[in-house]
Short mmCIF file of the C-alpha atoms (twelve columns), coordinates in Angstrom:
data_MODEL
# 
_entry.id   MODEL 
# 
loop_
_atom_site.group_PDB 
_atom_site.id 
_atom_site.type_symbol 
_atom_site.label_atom_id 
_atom_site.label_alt_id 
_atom_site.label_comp_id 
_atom_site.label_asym_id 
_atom_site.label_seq_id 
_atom_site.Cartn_x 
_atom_site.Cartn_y 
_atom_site.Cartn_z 
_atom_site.pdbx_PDB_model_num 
ATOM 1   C CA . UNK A 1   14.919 -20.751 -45.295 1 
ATOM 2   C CA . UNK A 2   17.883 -18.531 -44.101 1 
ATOM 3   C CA . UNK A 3   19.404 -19.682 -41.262 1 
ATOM 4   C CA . UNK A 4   21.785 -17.546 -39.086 1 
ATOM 5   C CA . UNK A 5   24.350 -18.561 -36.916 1 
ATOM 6   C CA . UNK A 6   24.719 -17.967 -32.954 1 
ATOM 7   C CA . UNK A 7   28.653 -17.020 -33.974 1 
ATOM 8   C CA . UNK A 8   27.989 -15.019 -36.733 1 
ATOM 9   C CA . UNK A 9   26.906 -11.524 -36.105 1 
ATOM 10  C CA . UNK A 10  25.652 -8.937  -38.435 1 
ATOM 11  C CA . UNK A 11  28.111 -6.212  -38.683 1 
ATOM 12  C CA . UNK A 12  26.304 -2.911  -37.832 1 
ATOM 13  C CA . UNK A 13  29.790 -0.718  -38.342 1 
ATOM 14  C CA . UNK A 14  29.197 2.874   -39.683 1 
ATOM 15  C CA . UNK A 15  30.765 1.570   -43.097 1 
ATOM 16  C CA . UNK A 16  28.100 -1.480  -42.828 1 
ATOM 17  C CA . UNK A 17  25.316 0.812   -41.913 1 
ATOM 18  C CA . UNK A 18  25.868 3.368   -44.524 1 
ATOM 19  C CA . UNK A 19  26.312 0.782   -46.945 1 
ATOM 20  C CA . UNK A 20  22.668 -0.579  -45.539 1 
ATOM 21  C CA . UNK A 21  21.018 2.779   -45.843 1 
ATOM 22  C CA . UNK A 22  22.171 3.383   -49.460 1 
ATOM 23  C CA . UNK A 23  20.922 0.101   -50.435 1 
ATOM 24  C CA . UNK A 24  17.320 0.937   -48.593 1 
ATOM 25  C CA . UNK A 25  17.478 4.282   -50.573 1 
ATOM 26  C CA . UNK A 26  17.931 2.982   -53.411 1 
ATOM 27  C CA . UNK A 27  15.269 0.314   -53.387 1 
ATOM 28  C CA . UNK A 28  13.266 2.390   -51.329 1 
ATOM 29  C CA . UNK A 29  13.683 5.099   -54.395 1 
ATOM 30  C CA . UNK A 30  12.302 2.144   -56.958 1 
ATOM 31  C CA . UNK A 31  9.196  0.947   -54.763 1 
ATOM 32  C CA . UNK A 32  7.948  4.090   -53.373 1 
ATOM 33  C CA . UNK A 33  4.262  4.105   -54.678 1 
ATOM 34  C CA . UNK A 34  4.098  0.304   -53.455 1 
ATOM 35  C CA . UNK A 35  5.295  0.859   -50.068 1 
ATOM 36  C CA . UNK A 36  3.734  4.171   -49.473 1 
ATOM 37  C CA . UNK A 37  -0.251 2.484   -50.433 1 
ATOM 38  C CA . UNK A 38  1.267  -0.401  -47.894 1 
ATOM 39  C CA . UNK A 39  2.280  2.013   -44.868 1 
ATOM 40  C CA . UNK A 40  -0.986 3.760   -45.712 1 
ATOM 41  C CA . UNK A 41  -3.377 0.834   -45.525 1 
ATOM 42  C CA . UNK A 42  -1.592 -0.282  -41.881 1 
ATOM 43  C CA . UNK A 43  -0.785 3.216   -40.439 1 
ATOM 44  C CA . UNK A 44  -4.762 3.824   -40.746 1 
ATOM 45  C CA . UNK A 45  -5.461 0.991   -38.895 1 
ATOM 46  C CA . UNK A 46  -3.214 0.841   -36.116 1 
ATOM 47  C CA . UNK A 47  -3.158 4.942   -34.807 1 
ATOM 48  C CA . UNK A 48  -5.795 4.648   -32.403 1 
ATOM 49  C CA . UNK A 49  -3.761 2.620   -29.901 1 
ATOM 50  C CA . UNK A 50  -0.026 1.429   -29.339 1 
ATOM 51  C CA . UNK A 51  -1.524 -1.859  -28.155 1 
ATOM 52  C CA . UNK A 52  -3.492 -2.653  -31.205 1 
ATOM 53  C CA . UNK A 53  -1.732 -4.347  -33.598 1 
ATOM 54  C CA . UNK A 54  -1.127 -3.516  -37.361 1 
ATOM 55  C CA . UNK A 55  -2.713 -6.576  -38.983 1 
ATOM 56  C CA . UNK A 56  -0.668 -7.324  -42.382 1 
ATOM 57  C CA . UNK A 57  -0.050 -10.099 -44.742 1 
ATOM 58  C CA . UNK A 58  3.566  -9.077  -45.773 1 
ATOM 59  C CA . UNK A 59  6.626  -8.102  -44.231 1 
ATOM 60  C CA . UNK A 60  6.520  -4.456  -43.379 1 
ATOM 61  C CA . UNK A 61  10.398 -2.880  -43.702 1 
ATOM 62  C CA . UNK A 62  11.617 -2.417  -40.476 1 
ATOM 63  C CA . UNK A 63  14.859 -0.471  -38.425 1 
ATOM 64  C CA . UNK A 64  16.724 -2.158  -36.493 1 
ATOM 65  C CA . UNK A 65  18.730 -1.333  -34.016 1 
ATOM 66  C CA . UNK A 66  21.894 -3.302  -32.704 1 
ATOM 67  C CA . UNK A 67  24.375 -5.789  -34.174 1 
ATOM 68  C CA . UNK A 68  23.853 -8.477  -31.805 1 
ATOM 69  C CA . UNK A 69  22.343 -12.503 -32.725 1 
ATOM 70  C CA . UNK A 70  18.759 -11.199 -32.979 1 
ATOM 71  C CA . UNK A 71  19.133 -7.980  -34.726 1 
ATOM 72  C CA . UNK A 72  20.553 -10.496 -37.347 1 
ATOM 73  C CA . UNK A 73  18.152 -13.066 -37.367 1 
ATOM 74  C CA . UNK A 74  14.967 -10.294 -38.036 1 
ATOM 75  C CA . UNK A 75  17.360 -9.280  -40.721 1 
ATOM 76  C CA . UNK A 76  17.226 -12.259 -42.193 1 
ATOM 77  C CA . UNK A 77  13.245 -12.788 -41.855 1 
ATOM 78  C CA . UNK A 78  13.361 -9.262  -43.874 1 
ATOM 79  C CA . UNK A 79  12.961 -8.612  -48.097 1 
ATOM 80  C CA . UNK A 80  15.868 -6.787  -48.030 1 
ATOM 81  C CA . UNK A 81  14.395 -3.506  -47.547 1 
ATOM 82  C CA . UNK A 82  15.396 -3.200  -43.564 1 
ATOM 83  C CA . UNK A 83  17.459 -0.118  -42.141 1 
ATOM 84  C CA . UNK A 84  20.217 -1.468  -39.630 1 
ATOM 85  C CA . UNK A 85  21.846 1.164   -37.719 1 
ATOM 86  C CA . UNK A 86  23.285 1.411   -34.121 1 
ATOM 87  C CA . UNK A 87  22.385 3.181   -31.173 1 
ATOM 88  C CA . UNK A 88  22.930 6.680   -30.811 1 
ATOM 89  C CA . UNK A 89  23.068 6.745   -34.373 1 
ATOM 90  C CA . UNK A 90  19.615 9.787   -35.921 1 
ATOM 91  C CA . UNK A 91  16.624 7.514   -36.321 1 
ATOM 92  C CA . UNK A 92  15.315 8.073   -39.442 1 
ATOM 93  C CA . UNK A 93  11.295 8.439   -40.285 1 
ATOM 94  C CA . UNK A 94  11.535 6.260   -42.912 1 
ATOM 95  C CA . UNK A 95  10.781 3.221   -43.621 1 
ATOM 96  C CA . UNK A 96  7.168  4.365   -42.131 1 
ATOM 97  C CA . UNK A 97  6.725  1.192   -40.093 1 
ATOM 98  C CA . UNK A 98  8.549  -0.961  -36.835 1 
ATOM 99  C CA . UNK A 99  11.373 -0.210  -35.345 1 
ATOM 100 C CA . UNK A 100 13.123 -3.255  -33.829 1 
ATOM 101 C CA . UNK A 101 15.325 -2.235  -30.234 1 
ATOM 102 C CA . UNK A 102 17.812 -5.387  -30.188 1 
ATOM 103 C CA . UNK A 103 20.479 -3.657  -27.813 1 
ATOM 104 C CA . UNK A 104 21.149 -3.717  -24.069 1 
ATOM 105 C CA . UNK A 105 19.433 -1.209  -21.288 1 
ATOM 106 C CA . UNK A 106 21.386 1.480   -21.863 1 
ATOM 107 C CA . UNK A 107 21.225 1.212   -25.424 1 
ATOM 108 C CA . UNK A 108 17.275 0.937   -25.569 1 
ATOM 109 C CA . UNK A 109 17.765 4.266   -23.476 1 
ATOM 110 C CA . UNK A 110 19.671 5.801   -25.911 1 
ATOM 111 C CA . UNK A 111 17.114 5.162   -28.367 1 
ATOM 112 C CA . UNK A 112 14.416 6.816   -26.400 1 
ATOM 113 C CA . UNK A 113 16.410 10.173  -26.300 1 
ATOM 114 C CA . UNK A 114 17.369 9.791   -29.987 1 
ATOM 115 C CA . UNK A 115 14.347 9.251   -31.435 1 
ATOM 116 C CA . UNK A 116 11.788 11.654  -33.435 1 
ATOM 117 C CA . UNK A 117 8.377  12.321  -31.262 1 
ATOM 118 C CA . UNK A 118 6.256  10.802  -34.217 1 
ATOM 119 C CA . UNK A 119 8.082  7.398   -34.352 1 
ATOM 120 C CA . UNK A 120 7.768  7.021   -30.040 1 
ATOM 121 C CA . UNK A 121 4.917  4.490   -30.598 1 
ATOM 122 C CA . UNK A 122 6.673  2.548   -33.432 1 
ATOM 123 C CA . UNK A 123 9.521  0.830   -31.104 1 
ATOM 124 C CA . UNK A 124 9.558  -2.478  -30.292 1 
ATOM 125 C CA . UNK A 125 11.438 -3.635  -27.919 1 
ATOM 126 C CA . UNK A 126 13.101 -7.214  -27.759 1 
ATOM 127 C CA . UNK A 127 14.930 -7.103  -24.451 1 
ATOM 128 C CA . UNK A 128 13.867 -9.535  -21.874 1 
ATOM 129 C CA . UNK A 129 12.620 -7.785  -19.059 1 
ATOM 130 C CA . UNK A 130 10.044 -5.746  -17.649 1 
ATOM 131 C CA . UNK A 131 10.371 -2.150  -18.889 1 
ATOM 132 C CA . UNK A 132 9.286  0.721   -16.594 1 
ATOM 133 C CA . UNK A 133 7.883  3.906   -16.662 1 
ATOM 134 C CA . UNK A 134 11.585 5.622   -16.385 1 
ATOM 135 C CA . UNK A 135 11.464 5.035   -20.696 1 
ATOM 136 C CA . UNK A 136 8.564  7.814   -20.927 1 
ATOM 137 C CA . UNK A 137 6.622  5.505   -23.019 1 
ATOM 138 C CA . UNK A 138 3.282  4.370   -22.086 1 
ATOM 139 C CA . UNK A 139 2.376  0.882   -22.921 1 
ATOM 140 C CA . UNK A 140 5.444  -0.190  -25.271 1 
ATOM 141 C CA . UNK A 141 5.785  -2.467  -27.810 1 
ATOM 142 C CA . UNK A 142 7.950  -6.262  -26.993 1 
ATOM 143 C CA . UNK A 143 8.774  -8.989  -28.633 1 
ATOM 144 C CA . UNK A 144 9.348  -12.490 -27.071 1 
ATOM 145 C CA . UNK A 145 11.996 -14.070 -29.078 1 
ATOM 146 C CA . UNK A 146 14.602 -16.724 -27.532 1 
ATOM 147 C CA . UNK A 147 14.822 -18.104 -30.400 1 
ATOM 148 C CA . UNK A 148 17.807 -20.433 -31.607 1 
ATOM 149 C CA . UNK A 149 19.469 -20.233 -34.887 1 
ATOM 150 C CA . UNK A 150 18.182 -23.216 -36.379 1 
ATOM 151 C CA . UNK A 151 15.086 -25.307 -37.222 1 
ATOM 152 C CA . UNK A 152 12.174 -23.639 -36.521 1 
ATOM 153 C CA . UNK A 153 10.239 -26.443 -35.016 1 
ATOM 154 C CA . UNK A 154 12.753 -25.937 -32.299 1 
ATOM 155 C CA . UNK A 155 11.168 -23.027 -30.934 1 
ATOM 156 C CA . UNK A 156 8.459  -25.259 -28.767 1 
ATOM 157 C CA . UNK A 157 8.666  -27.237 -25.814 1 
ATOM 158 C CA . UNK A 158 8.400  -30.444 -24.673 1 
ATOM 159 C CA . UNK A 159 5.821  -29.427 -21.823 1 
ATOM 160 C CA . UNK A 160 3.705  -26.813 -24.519 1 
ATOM 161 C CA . UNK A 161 2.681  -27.422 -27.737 1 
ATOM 162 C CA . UNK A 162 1.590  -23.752 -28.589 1 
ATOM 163 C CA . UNK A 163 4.062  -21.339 -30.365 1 
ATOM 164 C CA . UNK A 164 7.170  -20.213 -28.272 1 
ATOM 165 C CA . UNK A 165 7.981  -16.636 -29.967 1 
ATOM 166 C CA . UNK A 166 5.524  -14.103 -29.065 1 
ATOM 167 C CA . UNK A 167 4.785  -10.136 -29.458 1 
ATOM 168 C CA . UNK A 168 2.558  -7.140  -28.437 1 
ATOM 169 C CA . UNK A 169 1.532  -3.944  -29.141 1 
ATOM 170 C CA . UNK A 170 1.031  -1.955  -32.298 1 
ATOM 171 C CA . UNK A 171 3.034  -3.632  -34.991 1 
ATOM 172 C CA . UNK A 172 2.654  -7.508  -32.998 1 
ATOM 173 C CA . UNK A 173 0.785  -9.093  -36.048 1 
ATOM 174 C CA . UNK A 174 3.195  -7.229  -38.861 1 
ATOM 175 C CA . UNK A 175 6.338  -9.436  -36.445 1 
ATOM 176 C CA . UNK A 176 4.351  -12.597 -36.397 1 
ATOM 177 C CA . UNK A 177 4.148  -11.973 -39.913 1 
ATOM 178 C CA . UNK A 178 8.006  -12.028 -40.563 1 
ATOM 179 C CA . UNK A 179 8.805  -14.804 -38.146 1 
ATOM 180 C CA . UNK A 180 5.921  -17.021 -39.652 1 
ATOM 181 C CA . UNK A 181 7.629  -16.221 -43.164 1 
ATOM 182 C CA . UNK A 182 10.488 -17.815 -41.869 1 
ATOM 183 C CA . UNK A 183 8.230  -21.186 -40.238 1 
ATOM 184 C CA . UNK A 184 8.640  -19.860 -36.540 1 
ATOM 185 C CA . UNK A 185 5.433  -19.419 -35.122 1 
ATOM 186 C CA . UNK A 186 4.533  -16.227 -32.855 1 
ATOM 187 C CA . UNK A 187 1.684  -15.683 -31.196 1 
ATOM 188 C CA . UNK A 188 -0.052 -11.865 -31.103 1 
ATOM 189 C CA . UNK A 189 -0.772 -11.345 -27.317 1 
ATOM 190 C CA . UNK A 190 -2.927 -9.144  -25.165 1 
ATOM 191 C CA . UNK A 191 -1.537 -7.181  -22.478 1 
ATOM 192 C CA . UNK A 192 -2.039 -9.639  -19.741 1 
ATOM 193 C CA . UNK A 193 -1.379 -13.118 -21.600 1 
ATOM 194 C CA . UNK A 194 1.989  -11.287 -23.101 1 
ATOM 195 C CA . UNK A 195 2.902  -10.377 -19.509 1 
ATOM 196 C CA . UNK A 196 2.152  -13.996 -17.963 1 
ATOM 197 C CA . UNK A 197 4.793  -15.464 -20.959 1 
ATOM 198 C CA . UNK A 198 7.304  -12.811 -20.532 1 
ATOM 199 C CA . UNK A 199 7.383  -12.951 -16.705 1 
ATOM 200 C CA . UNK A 200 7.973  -16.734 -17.064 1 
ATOM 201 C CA . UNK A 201 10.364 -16.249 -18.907 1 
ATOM 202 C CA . UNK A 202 12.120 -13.375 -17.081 1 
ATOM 203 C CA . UNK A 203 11.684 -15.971 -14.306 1 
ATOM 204 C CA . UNK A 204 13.487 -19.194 -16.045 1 
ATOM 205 C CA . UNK A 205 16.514 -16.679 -16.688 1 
ATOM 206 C CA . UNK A 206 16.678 -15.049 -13.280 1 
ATOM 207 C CA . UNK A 207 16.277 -18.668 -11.223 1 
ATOM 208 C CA . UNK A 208 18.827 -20.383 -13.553 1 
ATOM 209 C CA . UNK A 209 21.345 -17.763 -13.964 1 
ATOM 210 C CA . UNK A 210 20.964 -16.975 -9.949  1 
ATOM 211 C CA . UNK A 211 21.446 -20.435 -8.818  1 
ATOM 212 C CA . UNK A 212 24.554 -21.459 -11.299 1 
ATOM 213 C CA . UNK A 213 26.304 -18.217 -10.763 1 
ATOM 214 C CA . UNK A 214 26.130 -19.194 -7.128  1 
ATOM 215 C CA . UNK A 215 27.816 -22.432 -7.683  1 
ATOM 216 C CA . UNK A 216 29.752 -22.156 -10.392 1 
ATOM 217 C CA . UNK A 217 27.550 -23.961 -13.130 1 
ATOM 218 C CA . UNK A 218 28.352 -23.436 -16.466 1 
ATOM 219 C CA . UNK A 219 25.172 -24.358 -18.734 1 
ATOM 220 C CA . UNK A 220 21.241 -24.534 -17.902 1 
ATOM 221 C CA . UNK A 221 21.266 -28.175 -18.093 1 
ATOM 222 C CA . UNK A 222 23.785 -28.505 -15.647 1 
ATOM 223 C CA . UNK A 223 21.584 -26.365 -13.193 1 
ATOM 224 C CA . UNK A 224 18.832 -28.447 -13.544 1 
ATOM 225 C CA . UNK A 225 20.667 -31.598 -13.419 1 
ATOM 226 C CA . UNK A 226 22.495 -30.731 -9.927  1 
ATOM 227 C CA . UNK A 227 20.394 -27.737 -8.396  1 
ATOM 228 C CA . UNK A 228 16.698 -28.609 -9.160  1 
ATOM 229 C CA . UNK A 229 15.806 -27.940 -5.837  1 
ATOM 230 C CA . UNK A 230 17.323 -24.635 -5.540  1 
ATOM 231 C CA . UNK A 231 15.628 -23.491 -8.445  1 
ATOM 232 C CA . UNK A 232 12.144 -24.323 -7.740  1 
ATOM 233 C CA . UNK A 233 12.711 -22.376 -4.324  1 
ATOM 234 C CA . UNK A 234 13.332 -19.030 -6.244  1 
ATOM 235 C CA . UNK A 235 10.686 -19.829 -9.068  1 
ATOM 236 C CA . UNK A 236 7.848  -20.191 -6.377  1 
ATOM 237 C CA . UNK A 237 9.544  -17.179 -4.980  1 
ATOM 238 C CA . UNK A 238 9.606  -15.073 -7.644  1 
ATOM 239 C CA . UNK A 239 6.649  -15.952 -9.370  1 
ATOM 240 C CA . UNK A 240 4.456  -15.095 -6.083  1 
ATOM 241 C CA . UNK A 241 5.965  -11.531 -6.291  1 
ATOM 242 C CA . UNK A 242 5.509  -10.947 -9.721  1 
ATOM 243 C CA . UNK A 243 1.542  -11.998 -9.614  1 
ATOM 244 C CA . UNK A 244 1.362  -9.974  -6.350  1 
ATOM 245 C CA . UNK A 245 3.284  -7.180  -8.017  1 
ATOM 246 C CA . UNK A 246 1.371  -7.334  -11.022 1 
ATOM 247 C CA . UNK A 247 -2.167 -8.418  -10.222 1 
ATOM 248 C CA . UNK A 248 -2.620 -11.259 -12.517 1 
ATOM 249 C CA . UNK A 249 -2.685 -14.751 -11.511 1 
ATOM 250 C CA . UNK A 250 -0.351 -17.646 -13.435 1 
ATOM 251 C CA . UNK A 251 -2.176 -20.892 -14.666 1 
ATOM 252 C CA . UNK A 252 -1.456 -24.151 -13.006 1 
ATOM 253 C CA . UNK A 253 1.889  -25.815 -13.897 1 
ATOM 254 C CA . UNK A 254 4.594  -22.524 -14.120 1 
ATOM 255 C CA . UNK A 255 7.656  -24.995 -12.519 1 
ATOM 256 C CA . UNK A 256 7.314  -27.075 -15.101 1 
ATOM 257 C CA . UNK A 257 6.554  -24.765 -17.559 1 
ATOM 258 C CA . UNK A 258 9.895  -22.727 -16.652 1 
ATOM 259 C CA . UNK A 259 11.790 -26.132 -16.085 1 
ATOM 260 C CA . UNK A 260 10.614 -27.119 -19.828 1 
ATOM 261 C CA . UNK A 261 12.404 -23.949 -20.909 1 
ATOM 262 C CA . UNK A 262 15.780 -25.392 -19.562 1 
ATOM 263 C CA . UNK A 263 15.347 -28.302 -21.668 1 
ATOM 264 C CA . UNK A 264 15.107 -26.026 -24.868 1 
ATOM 265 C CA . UNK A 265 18.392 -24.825 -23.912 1 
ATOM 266 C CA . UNK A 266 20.229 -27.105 -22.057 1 
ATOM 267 C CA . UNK A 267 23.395 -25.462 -23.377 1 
ATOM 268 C CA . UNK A 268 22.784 -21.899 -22.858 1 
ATOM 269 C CA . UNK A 269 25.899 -20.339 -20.737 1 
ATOM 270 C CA . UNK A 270 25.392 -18.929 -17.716 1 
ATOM 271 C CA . UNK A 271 26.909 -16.047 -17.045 1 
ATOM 272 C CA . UNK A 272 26.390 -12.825 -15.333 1 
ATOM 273 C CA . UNK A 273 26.117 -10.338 -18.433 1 
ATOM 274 C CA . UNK A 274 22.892 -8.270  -18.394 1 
ATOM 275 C CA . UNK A 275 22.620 -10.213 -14.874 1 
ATOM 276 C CA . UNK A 276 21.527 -6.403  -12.962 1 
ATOM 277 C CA . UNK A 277 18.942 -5.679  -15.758 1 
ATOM 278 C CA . UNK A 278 17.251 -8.745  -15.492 1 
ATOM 279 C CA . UNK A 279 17.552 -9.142  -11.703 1 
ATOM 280 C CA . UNK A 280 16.729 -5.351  -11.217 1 
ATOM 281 C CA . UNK A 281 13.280 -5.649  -11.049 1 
ATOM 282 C CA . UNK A 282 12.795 -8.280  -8.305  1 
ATOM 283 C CA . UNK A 283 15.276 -6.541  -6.414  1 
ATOM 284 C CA . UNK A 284 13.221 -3.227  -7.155  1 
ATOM 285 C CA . UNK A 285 9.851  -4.789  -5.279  1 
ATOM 286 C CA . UNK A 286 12.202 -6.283  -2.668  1 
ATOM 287 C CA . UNK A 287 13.724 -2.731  -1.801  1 
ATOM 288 C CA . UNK A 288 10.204 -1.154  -2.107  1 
ATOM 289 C CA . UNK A 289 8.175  -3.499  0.294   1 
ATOM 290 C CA . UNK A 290 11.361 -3.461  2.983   1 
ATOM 291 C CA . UNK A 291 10.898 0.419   2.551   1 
ATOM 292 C CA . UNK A 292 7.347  0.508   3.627   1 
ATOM 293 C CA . UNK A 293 8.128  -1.707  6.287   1 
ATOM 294 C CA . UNK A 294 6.622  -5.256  5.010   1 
ATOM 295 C CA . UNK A 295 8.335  -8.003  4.290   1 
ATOM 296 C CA . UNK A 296 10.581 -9.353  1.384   1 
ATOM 297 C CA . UNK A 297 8.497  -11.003 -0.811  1 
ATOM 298 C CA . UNK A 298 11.157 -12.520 -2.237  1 
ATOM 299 C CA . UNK A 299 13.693 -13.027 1.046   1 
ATOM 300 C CA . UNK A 300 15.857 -15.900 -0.581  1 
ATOM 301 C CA . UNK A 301 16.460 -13.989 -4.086  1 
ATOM 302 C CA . UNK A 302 17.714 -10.892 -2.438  1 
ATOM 303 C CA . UNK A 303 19.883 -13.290 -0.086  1 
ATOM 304 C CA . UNK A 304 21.649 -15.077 -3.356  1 
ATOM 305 C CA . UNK A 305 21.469 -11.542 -5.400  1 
ATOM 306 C CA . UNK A 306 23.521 -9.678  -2.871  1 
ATOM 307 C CA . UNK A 307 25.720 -12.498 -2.042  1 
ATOM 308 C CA . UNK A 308 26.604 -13.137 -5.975  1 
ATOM 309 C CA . UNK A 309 26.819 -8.984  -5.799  1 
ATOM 310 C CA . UNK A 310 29.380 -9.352  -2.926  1 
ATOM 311 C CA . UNK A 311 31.482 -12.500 -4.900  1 
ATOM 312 C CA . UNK A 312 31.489 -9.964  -7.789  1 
ATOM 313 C CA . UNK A 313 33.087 -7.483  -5.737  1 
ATOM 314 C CA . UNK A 314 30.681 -4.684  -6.538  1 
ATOM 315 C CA . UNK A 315 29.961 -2.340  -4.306  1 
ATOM 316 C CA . UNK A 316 26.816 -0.994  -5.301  1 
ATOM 317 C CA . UNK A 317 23.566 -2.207  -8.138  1 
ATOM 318 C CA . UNK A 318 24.393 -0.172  -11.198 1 
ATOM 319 C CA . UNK A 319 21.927 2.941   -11.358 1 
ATOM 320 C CA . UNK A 320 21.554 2.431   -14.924 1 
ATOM 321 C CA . UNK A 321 21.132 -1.458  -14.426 1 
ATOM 322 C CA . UNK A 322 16.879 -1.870  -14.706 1 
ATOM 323 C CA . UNK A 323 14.407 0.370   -16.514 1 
ATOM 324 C CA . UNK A 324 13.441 0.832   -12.740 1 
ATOM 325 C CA . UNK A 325 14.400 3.266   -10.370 1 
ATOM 326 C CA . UNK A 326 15.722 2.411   -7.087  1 
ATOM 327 C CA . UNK A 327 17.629 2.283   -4.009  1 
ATOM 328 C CA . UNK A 328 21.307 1.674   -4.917  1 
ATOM 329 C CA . UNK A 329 22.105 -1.666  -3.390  1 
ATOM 330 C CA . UNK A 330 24.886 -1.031  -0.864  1 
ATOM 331 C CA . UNK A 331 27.227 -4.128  0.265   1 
ATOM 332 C CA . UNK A 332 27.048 -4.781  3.606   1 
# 
């Protein structure tokens, strides 16, 4: 199996990238009749709906887009037939099948405005977050994937035995296809049971990064170790909001669940990059139940948020910061 590195990127520069798409051509060129009968067999079965996945037995070439950890990694689950290419950058129509987002916010925006009409239902998106209806696109495709670099039976936890890595939409079962290639298991989701794992997760990165921010913690472990308490606070906090928000209802046993997470990566840094996308959307309900003239629902998270917000020195929430759309946050 190919492993890849946290520290080793793939280099998406226009040199790399051009050097990518000739390659693709080219073996694109050889394999035509072969790949066209394959895009054929799973286009037909998967243009009825966005949320129905493609069901396939090999790895359908995929674009991706970014240079970052993960955009490497699905390179690596690939055949060799992948496009790379970077944001901004004209999205091709072929190859005919996924196209993997692995770039911040305002990348994945960038996308959205760059891309053909006819591919809209192809992204999928690998950010961690609730995306909103400012992307224009009804019912996207996501991906689940905190994955390490490593061995694959890494990617469980000590609290759940069931696969970690997990994906929805059209082209979910052609993605647990690649990552099973590699021995990392993915499960293909329905709506609801995708959004119950993602939230949790969303959750474990918003408590942990919230709380150790706030006191100067520098890995996940060390959160959990010193500021259990702290964190279970905003986890009940959040995760009422969410299910409120949301209208689904968690099963018994999210702390631990989103404690066992920490565990799995006791030595992921904490720091504050992407902290306004991921916060955003809590925030977002917060602003819109104060606005109507109910309470918080989540008092104590906007409390730490805009206290981190004024420690940062930042003087407003970045309008670009969450897929959402809301009230600037102004320091008081």
């Amino acid at each position: 199996m190919l492993t890849v590195r946290p520290s080793i990127g793939v280099s998406c520069c226009s040199n790399t990238s051009t050097r990518t798409r000739s390659l693709w051509s080219s073996r694109f060129s050889l394999k035509t009749t072969t790949m066209c009968m394959s895009m054929s067999i799973t286009s037909s079965s998967s243009s009825s709906s966005s949320s129905s996945p493609t069901k396939t037995n090999t790895i359908v070439p995929a674009i991706i887009i970014g240079d970052d950890r993960v955009a490497g990694i699905l390179q690596s689950m690939g055949d060799g037939n992948d496009l790379m290419i970077m944001p901004g950058e004209a999205i091709p129509t072929y190859p005919p099948g996924p196209i993997f987002v692995c770039c911040t916010v305002p990348g994945a925006k960038k996308v959205i405005k760059a891309i053909p009409l006819s591919r809209l239902k192809d992204l999928v998106f690998f950010q961690i977050g609730m995306i909103g209806t400012s992307l224009t696109i009804e019912d996207p495709g996501q991906v689940l994937f905190m994955g390490k670099s490593g061995k694959p039976d890494d990617q469980t936890t000590d609290i759940n035995p069931d696969e970690f890595n997990a994906a929805y939409g059209k082209w979910a079962s052609a993605i647990a296809t690649r990552f099973e290639s590699q021995g990392r298991p993915c499960k293909v989701l329905e709506k609801e049971a995708f959004q119950k794992q993602l939230l949790e997760s969303l959750i474990f990165i918003c408590a942990f990064t919230l709380v150790g921010l706030l006191n100067q913690c520098a890995t996940v472990g060390a959160v959990e170790k010193e500021y259990r308490s702290e964190v279970a606070k905003l986890i009940s906090e959040l995760a009422s909001a969410a299910a409120a928000e949301k209208g689904i209802v968690f099963e018994q046993g999210m702390e631990e669940r989103v404690f066992a997470y920490s565990r799995v990566y006791p030595d992921m840094s904490i720091r504050s990059r992407y902290f306004e996308w991921r916060h955003g959307w809590f925030y977002f309900i917060s602003k819109k139940a104060v606005a109507k003239g109910k309470p918080d629902p989540c008092p104590l998270h906007t409390e730490w948020l805009e206290k981190q917000f004024r420690k940062l020195k930042r003087l407003k929430m970045p309008e670009n910061c969450t897929f959402y759309n809301y009230d600037s946050f102004q320091r008081k």
